[in-house]
Biopython code that builds the backbone (N, CA, C, O; Angstrom):
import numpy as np
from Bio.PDB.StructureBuilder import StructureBuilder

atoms = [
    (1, "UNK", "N", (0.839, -1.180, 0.000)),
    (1, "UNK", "CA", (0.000, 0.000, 0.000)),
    (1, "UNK", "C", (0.890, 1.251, 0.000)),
    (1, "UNK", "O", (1.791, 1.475, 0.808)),
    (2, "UNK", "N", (0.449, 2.160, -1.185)),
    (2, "UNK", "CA", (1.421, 3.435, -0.607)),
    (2, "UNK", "C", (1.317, 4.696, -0.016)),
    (2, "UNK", "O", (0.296, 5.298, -0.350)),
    (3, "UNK", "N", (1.964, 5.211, 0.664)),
    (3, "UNK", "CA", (1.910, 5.725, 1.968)),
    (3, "UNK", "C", (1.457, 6.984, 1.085)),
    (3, "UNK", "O", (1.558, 7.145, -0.131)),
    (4, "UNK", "N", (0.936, 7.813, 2.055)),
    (4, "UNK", "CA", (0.508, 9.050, 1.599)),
    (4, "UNK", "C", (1.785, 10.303, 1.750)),
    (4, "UNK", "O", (2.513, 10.254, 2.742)),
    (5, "UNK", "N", (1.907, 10.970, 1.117)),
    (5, "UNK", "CA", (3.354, 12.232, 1.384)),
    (5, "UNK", "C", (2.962, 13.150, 2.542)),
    (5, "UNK", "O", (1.981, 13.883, 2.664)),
    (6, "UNK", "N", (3.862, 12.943, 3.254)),
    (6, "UNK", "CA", (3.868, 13.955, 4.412)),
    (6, "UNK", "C", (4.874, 15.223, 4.317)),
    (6, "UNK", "O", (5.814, 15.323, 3.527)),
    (7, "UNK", "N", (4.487, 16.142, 5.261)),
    (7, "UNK", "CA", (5.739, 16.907, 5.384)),
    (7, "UNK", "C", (6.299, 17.172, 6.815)),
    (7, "UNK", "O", (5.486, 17.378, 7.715)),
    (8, "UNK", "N", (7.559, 17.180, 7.069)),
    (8, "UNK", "CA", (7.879, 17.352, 8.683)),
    (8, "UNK", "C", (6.834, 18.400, 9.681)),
    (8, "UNK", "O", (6.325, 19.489, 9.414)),
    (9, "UNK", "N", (6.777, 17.548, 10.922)),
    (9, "UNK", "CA", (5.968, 18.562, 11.513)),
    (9, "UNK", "C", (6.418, 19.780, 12.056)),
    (9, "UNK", "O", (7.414, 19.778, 12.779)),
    (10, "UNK", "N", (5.746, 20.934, 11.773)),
    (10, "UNK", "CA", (5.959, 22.197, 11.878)),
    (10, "UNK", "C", (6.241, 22.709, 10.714)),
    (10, "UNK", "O", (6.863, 23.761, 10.859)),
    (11, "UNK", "N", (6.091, 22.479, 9.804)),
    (11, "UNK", "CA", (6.452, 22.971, 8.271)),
    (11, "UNK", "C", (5.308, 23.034, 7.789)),
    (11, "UNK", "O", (4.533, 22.558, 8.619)),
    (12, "UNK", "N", (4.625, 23.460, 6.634)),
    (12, "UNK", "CA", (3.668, 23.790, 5.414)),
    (12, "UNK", "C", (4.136, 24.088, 4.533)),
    (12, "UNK", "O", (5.242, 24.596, 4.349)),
    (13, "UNK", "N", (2.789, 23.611, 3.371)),
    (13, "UNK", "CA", (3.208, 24.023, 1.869)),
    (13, "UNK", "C", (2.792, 24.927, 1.337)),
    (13, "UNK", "O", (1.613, 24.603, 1.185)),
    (14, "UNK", "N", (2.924, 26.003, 0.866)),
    (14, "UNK", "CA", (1.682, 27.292, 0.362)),
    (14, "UNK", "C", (1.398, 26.994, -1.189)),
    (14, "UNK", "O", (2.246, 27.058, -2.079)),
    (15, "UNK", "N", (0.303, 26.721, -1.313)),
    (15, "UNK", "CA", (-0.375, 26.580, -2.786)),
    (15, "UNK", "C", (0.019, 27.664, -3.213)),
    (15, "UNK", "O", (0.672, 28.371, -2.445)),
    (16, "UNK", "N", (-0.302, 28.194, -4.781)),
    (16, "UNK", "CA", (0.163, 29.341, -5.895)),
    (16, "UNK", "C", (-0.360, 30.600, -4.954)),
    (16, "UNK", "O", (0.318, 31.548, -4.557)),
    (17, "UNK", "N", (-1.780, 30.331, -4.709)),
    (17, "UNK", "CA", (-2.510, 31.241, -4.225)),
    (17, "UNK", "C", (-1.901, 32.056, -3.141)),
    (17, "UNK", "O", (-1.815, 33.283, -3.102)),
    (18, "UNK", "N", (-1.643, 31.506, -2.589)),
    (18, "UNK", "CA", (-1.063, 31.359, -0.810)),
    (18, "UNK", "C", (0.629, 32.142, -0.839)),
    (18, "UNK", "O", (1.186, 32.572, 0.171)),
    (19, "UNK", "N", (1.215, 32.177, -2.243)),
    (19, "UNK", "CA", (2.414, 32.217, -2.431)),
    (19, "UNK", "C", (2.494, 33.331, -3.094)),
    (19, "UNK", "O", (3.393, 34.134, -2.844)),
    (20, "UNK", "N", (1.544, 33.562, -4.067)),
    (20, "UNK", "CA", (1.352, 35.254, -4.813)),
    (20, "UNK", "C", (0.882, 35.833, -3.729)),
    (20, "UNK", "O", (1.857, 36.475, -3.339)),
    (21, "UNK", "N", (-0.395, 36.118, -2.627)),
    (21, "UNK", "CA", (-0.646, 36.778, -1.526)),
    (21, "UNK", "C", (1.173, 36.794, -0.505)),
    (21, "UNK", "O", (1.900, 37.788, -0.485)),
    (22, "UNK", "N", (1.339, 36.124, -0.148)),
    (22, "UNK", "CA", (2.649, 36.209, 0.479)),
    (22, "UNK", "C", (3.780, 37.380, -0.340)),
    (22, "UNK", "O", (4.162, 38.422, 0.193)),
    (23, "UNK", "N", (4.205, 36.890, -1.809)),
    (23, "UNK", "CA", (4.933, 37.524, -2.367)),
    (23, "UNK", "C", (4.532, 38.808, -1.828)),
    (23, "UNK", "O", (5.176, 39.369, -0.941)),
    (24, "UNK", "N", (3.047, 39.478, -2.561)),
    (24, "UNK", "CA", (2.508, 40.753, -2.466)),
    (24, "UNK", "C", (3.064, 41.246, -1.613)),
    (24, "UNK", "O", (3.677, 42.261, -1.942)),
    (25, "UNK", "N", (3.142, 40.891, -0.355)),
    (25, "UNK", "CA", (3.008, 41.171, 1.498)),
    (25, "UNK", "C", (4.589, 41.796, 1.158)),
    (25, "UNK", "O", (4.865, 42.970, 0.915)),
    (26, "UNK", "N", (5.556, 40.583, 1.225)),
    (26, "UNK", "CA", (6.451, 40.806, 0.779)),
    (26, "UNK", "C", (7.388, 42.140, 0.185)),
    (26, "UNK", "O", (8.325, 42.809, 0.621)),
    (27, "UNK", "N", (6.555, 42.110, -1.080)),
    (27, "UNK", "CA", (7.049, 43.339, -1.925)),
    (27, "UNK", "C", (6.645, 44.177, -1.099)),
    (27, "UNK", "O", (7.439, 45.083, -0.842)),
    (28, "UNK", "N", (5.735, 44.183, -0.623)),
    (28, "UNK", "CA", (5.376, 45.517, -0.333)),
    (28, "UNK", "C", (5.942, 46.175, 1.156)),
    (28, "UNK", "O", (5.851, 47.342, 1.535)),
    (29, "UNK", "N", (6.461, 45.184, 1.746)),
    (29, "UNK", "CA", (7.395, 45.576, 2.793)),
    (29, "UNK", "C", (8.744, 46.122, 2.304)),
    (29, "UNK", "O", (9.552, 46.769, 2.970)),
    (30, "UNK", "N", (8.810, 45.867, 1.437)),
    (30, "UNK", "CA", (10.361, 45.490, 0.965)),
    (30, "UNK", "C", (10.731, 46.925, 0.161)),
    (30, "UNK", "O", (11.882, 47.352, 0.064)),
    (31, "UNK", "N", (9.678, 47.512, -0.332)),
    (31, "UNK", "CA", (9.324, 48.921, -0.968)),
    (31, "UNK", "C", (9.448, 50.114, 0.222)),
    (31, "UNK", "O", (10.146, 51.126, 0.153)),
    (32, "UNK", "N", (8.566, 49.702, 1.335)),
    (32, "UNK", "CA", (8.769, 50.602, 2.115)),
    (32, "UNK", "C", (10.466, 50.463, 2.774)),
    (32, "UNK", "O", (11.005, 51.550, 2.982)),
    (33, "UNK", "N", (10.998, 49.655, 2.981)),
    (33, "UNK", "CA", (12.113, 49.557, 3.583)),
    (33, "UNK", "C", (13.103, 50.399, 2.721)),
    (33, "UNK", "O", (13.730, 51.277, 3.315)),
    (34, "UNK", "N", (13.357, 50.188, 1.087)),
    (34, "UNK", "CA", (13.926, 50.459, 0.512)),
    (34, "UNK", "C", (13.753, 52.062, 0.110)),
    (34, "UNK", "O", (14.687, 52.733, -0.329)),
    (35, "UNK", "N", (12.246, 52.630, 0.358)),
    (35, "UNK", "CA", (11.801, 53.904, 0.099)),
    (35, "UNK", "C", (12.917, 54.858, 1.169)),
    (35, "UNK", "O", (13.532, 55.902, 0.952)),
    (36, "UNK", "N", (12.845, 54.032, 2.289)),
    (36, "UNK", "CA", (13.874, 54.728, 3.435)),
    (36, "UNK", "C", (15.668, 54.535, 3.804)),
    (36, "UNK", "O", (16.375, 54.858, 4.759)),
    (37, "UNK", "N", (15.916, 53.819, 2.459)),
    (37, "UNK", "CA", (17.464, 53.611, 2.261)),
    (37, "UNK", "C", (17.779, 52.132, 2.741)),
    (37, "UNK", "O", (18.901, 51.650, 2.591)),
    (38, "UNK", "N", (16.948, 51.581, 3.206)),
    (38, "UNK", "CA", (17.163, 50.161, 3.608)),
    (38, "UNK", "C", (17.979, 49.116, 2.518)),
    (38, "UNK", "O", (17.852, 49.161, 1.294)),
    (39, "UNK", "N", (18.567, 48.474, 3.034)),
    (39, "UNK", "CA", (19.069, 47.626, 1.452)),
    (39, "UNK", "C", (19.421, 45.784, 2.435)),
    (39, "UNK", "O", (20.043, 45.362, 3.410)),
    (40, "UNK", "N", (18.537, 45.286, 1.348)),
    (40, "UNK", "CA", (17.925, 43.638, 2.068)),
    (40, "UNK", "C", (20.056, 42.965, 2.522)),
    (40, "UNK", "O", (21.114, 43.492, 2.179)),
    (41, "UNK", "N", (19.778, 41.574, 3.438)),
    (41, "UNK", "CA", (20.875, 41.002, 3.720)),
    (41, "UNK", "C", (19.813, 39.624, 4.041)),
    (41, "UNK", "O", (18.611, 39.380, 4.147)),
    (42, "UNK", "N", (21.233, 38.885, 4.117)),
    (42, "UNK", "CA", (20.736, 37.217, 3.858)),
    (42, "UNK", "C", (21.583, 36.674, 5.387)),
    (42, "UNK", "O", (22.812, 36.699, 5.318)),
    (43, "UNK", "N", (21.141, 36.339, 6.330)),
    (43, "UNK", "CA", (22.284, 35.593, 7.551)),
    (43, "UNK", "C", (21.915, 34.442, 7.505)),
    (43, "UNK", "O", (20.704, 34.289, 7.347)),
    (44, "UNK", "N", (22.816, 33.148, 7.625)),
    (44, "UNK", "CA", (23.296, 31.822, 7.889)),
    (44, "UNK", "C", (21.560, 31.278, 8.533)),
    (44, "UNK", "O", (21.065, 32.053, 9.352)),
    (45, "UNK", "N", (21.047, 30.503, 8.303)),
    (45, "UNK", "CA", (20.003, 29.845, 8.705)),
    (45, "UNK", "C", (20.354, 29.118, 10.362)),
    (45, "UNK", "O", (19.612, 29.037, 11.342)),
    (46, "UNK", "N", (22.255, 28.511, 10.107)),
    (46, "UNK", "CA", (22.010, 28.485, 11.610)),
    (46, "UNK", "C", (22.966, 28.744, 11.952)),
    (46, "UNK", "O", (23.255, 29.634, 11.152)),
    (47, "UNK", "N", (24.170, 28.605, 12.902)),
    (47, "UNK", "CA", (25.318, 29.679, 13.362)),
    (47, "UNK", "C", (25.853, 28.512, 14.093)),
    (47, "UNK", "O", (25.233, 27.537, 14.517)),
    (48, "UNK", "N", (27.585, 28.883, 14.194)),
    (48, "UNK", "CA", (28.275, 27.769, 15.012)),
    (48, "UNK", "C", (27.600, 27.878, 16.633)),
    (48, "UNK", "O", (27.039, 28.958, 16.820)),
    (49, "UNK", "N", (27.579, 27.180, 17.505)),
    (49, "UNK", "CA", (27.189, 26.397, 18.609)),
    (49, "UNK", "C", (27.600, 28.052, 19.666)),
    (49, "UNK", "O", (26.934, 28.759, 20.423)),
    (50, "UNK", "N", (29.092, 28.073, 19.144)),
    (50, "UNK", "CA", (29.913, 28.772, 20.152)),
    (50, "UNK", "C", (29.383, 30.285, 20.286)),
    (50, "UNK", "O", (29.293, 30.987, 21.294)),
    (51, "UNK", "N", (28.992, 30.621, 18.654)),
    (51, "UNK", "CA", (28.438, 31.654, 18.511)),
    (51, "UNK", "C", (27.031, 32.171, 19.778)),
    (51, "UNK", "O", (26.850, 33.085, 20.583)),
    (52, "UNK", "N", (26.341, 31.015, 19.332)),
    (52, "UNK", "CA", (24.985, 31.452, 19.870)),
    (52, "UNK", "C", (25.186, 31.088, 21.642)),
    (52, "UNK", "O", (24.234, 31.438, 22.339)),
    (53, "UNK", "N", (26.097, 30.568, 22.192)),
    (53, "UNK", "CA", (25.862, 29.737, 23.426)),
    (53, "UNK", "C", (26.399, 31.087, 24.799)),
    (53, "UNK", "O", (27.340, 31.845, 24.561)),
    (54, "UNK", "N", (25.860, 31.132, 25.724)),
    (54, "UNK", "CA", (25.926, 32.159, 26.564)),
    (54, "UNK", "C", (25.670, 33.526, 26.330)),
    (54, "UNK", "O", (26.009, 34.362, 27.168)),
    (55, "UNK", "N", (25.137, 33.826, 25.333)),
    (55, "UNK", "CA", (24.721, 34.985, 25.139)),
    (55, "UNK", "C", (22.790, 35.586, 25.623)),
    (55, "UNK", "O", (22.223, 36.678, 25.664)),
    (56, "UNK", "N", (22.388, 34.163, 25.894)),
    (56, "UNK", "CA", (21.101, 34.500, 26.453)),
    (56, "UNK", "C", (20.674, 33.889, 27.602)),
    (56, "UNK", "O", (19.529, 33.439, 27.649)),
    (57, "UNK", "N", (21.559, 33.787, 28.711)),
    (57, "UNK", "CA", (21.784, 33.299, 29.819)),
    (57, "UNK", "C", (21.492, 31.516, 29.644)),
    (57, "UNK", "O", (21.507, 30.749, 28.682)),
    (58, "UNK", "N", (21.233, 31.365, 31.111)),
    (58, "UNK", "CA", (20.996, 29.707, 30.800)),
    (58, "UNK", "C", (19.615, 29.794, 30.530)),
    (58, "UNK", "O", (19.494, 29.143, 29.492)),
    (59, "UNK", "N", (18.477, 30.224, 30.859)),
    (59, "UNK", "CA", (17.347, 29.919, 29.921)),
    (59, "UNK", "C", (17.465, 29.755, 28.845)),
    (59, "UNK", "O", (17.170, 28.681, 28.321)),
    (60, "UNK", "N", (18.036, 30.996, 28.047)),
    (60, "UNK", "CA", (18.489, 30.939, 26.631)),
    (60, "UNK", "C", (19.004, 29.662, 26.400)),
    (60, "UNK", "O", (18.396, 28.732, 25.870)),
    (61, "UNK", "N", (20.119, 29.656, 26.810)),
    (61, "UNK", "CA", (20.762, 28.462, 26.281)),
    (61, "UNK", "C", (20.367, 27.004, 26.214)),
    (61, "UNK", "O", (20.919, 26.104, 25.581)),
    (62, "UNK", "N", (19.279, 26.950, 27.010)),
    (62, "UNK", "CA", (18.389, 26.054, 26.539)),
    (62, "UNK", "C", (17.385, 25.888, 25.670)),
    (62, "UNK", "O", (16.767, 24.855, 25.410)),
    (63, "UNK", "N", (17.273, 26.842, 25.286)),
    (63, "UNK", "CA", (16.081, 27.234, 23.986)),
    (63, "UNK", "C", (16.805, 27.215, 22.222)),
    (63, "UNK", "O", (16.441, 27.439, 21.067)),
    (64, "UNK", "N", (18.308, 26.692, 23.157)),
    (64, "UNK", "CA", (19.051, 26.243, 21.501)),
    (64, "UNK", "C", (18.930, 25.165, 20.610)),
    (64, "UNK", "O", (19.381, 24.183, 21.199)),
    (65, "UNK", "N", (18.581, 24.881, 19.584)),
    (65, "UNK", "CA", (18.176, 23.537, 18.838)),
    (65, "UNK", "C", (20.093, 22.889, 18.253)),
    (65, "UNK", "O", (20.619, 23.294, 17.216)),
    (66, "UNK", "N", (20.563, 22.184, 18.932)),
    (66, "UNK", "CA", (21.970, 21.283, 18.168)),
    (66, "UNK", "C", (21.267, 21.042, 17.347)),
    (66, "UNK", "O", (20.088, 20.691, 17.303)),
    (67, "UNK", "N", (22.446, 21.348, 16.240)),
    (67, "UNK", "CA", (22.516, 20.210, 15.017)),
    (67, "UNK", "C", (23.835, 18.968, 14.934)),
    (67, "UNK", "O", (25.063, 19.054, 14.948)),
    (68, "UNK", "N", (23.154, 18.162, 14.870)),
    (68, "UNK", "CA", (24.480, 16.792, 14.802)),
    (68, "UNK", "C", (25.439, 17.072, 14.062)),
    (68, "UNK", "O", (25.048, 17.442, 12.955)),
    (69, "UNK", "N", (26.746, 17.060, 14.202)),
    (69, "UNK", "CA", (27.594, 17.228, 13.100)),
    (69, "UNK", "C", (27.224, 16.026, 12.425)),
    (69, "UNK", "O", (26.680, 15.051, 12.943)),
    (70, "UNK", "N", (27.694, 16.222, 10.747)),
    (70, "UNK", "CA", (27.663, 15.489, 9.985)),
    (70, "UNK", "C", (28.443, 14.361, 9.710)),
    (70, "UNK", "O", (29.589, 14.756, 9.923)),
    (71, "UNK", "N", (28.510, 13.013, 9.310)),
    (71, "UNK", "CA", (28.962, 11.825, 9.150)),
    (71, "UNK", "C", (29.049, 11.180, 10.665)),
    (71, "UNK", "O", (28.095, 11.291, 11.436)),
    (72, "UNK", "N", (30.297, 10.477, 11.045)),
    (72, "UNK", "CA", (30.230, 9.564, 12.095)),
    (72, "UNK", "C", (30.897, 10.459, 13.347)),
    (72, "UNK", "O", (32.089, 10.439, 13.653)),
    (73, "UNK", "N", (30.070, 11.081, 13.860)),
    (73, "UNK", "CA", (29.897, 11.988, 14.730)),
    (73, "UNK", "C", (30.453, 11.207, 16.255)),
    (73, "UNK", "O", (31.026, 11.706, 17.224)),
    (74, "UNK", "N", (30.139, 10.197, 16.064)),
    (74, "UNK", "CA", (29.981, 9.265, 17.771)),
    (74, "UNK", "C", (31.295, 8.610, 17.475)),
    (74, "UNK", "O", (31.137, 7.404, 17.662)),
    (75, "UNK", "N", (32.184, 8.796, 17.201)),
    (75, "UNK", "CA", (33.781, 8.368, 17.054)),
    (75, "UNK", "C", (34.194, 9.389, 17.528)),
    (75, "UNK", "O", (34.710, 9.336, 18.644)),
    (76, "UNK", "N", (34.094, 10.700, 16.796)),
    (76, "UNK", "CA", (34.972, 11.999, 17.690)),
    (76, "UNK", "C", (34.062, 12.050, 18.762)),
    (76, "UNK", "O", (34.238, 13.236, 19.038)),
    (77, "UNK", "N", (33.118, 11.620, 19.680)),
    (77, "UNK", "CA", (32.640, 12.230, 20.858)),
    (77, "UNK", "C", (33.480, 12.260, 21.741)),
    (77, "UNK", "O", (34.618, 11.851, 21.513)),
    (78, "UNK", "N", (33.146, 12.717, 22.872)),
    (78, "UNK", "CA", (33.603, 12.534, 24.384)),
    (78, "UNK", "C", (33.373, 11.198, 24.855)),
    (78, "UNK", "O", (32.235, 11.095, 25.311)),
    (79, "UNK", "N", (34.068, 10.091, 24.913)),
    (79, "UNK", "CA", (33.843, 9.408, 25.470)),
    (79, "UNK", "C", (33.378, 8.643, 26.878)),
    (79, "UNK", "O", (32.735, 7.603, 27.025)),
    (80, "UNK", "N", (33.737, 9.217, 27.492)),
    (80, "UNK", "CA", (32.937, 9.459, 29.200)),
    (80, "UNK", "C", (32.110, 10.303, 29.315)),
    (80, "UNK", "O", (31.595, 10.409, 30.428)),
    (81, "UNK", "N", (31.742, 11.064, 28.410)),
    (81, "UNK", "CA", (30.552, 11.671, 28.584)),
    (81, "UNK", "C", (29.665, 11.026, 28.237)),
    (81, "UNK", "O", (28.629, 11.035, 28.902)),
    (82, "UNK", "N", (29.800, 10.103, 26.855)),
    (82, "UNK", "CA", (28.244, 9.292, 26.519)),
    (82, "UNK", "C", (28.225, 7.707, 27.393)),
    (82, "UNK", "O", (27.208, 7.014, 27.417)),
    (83, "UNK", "N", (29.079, 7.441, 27.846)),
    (83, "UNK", "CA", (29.389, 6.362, 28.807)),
    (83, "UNK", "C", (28.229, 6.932, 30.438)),
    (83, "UNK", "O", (27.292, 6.315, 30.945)),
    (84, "UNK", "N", (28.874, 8.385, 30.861)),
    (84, "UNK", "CA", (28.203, 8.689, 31.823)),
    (84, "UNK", "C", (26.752, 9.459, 31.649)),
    (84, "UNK", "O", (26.208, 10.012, 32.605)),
    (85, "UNK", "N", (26.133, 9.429, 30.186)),
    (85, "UNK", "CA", (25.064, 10.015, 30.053)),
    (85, "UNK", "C", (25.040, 11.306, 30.219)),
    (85, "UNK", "O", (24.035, 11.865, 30.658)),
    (86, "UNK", "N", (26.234, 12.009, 29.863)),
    (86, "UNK", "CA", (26.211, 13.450, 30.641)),
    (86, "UNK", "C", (26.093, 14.593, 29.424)),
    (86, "UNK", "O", (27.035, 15.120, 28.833)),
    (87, "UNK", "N", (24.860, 14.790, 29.250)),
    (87, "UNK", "CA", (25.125, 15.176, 27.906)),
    (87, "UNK", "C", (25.260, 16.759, 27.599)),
    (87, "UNK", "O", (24.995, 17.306, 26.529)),
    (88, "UNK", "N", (25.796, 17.449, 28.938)),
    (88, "UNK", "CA", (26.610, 18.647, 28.577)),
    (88, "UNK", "C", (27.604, 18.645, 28.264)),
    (88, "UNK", "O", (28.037, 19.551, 27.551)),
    (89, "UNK", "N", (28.535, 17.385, 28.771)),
    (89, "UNK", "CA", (29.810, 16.869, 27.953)),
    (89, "UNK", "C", (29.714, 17.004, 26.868)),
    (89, "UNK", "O", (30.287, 17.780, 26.102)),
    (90, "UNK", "N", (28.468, 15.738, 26.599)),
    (90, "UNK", "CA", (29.068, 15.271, 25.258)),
    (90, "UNK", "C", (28.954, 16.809, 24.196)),
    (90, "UNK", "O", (29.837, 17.450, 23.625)),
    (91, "UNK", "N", (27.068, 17.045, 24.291)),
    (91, "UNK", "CA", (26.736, 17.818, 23.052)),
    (91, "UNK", "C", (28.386, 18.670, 22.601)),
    (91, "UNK", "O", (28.711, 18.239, 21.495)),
    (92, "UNK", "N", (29.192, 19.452, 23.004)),
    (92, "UNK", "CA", (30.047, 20.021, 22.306)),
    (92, "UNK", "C", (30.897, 18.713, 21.253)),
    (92, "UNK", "O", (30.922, 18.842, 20.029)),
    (93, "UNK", "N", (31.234, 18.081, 21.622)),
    (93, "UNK", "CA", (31.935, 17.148, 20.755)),
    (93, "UNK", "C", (31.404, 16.306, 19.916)),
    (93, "UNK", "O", (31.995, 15.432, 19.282)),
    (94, "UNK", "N", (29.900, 16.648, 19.902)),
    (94, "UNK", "CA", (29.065, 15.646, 18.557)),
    (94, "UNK", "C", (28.547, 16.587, 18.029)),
    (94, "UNK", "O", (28.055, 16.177, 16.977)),
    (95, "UNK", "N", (28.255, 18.304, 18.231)),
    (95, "UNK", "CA", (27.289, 19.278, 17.827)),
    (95, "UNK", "C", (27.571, 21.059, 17.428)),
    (95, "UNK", "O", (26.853, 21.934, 17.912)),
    (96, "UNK", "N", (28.320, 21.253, 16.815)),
    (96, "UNK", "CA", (29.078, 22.108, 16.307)),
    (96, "UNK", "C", (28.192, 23.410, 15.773)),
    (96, "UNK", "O", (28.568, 24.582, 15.749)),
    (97, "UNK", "N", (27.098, 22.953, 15.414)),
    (97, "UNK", "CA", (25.811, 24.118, 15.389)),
    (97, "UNK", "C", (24.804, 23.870, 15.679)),
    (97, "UNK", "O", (24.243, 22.798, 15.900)),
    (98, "UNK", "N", (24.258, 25.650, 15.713)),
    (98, "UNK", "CA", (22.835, 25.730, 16.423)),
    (98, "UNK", "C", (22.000, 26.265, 15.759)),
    (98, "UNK", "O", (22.376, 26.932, 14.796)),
    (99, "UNK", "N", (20.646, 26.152, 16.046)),
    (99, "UNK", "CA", (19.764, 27.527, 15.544)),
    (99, "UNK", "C", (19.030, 28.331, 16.929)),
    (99, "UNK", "O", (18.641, 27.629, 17.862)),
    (100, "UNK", "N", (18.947, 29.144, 16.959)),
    (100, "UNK", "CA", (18.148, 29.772, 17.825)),
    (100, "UNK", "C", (16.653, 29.335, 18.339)),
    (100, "UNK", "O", (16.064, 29.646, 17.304)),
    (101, "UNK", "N", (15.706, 28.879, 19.123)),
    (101, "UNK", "CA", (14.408, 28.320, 18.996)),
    (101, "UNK", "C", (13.522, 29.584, 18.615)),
    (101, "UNK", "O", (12.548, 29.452, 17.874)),
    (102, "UNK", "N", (13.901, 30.840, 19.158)),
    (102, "UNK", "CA", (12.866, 31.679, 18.977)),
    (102, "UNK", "C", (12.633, 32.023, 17.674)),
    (102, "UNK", "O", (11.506, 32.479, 17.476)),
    (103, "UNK", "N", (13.486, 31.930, 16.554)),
    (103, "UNK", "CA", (13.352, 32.527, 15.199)),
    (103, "UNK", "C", (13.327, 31.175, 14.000)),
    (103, "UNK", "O", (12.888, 31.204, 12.850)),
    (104, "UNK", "N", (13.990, 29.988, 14.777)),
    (104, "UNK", "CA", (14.239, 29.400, 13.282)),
    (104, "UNK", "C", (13.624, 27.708, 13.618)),
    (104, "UNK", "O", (14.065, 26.778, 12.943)),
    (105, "UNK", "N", (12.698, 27.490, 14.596)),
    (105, "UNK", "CA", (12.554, 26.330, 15.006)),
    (105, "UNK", "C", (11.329, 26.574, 15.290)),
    (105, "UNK", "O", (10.891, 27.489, 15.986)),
    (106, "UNK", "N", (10.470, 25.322, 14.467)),
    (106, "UNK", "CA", (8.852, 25.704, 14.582)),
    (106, "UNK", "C", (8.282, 24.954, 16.044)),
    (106, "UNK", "O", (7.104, 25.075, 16.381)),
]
sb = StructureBuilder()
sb.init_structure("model")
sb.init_model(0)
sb.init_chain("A")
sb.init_seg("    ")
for serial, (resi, resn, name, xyz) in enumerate(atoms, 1):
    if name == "N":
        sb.init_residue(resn, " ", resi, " ")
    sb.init_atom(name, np.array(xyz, "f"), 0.0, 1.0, " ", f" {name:<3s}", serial, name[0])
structure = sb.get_structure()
């Protein structure tokens, strides 16, 4: 039987409709910004670990989403850290970036 297509949760798809209304919104922010000398910029979707970490106390810093480093991550870990479950150890040595929860994590 085949499965029906999903999409990750917290994500959506915007139909044409949904995507020309958006654009509109869009432009039209983007007019006023520029009417007043504004000129658009693009930042990193997510930022090294080190970057984002202590800068929003420890609440903050729990409101950070790791990303796994890529390939075989659990060879370079801390080894007594994932032995002792301690996973303020480990996360630095398996998790090299972050995203922020308030802006980039649904």
């Amino acid at each position: 039987m085949a499965q029906k297509p999903s999409i990750p949760k917290g994500t959506r798809d915007f139909n044409p409709e949904q995507v020309a209304k958006r654009n509109y919104i869009f432009n039209t922010i983007r007019g006023a910004f520029e009417t007043f000398g504004f000129q658009p910029i693009e930042t990193p979707s997510f930022e090294n670990s080190d970057t984002l970490m202590g800068k929003y106390g420890d609440e903050g810093d729990r409101l950070i989403f790791k990303i796994l480093n890529s390939g075989d991550y659990l060879n370079k870990a801390n080894t007594d850290a994932y032995e002792e479950k301690d996973s303020n150890k480990l996360t630095p040595s398996i998790s090299e970036k972050a995203l922020r929860y308030d802006l980039t994590v649904p």
